[in-house]
C-alpha positions in Angstrom: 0.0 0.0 0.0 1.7 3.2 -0.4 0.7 7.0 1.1 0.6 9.9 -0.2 3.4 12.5 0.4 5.2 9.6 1.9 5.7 7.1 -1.1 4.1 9.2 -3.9 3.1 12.9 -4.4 4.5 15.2 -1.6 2.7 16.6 1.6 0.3 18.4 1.8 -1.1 17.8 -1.6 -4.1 20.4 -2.9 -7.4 18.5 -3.4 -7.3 19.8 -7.3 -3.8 17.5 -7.6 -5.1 14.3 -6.7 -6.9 13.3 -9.5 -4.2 14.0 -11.9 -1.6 11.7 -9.7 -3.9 9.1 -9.6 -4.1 9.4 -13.5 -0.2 8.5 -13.0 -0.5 5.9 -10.3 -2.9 4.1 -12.0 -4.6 1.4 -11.0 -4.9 2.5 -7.7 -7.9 2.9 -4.9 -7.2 6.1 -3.1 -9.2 6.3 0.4 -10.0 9.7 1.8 -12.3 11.2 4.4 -12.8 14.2 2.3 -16.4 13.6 1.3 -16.0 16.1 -1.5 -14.6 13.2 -3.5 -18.1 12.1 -3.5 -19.2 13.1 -7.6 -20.1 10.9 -10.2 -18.0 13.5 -12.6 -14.8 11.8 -10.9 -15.4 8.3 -12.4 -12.7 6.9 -14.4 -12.1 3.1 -15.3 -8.4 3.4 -14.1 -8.5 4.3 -10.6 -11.3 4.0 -7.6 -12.1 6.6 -5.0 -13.3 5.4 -1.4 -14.9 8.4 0.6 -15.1 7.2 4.4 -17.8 8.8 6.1 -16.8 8.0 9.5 -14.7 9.0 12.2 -11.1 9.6 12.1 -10.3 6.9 14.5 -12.5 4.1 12.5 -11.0 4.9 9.4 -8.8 1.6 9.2 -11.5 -0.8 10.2 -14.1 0.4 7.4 -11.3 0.6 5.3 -10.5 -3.5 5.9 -14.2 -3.9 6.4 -14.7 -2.0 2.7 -12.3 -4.1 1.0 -13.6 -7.8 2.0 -16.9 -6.5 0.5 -18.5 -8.6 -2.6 -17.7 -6.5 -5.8 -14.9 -4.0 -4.1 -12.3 -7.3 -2.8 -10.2 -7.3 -6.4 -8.8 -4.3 -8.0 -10.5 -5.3 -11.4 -13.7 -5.1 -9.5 -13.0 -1.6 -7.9 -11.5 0.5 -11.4 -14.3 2.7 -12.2 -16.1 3.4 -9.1 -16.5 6.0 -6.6 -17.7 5.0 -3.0 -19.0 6.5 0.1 -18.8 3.9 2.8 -20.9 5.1 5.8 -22.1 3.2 8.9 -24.9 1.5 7.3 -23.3 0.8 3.9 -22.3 2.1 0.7 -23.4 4.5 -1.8 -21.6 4.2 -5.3 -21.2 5.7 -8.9 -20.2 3.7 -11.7 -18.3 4.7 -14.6 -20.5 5.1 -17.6 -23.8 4.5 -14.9 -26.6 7.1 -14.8 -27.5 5.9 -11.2 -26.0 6.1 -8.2 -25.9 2.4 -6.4 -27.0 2.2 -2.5 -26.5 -1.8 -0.1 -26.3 -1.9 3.1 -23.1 -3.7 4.2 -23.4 -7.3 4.0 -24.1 -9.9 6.4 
């Protein structure tokens, strides 16, 4: 797994940078509590974007809980997709969708 502005990019990275790195890194699934990640305009089939809407402190258990989720665990199944994992499940955009997807986490 690497970090950004400690394996790639440099600290304190501007929101507007991002999405051109991860047009570099690609494939990659970048996580990120800033919710403003959440837009169906930022779909693209090379990279996935994970927006946690949780607390700072349960960020690495929905994280682990986010990838052992049916359609998220391989990175072929992720490319394409932006997510907001919240409490009671997951809201997501496909690339190319005109619907935005809501489940509940599963059982």
């Amino acid at each position: 797994m690497r970090h950004l502005g400690r394996d790639c990019g440099r600290q304190g990275l501007k929101d507007e940078a991002i999405i051109p790195l991860l047009h570099q890194l690609a494939p990659v699934t970048f996580f990120t509590r800033d919710l403003g990640f959440y837009r169906r305009t930022l779909c693209h089939p090379e990279y996935c974007l994970v927006c946690l809407a949780v607390g700072q402190y349960e960020t690495a258990s929905f994280i682990r809980r986010f990838m052992k989720c049916p359609g998220f665990k391989s990175r072929s199944e992720r490319m394409g997709k932006v997510v907001r994992v919240t409490h009671t499940g997951l809201q997501t955009w496909n690339f190319n969708a005109d619907s935005e997807r809501r489940s509940a986490w599963p059982t």
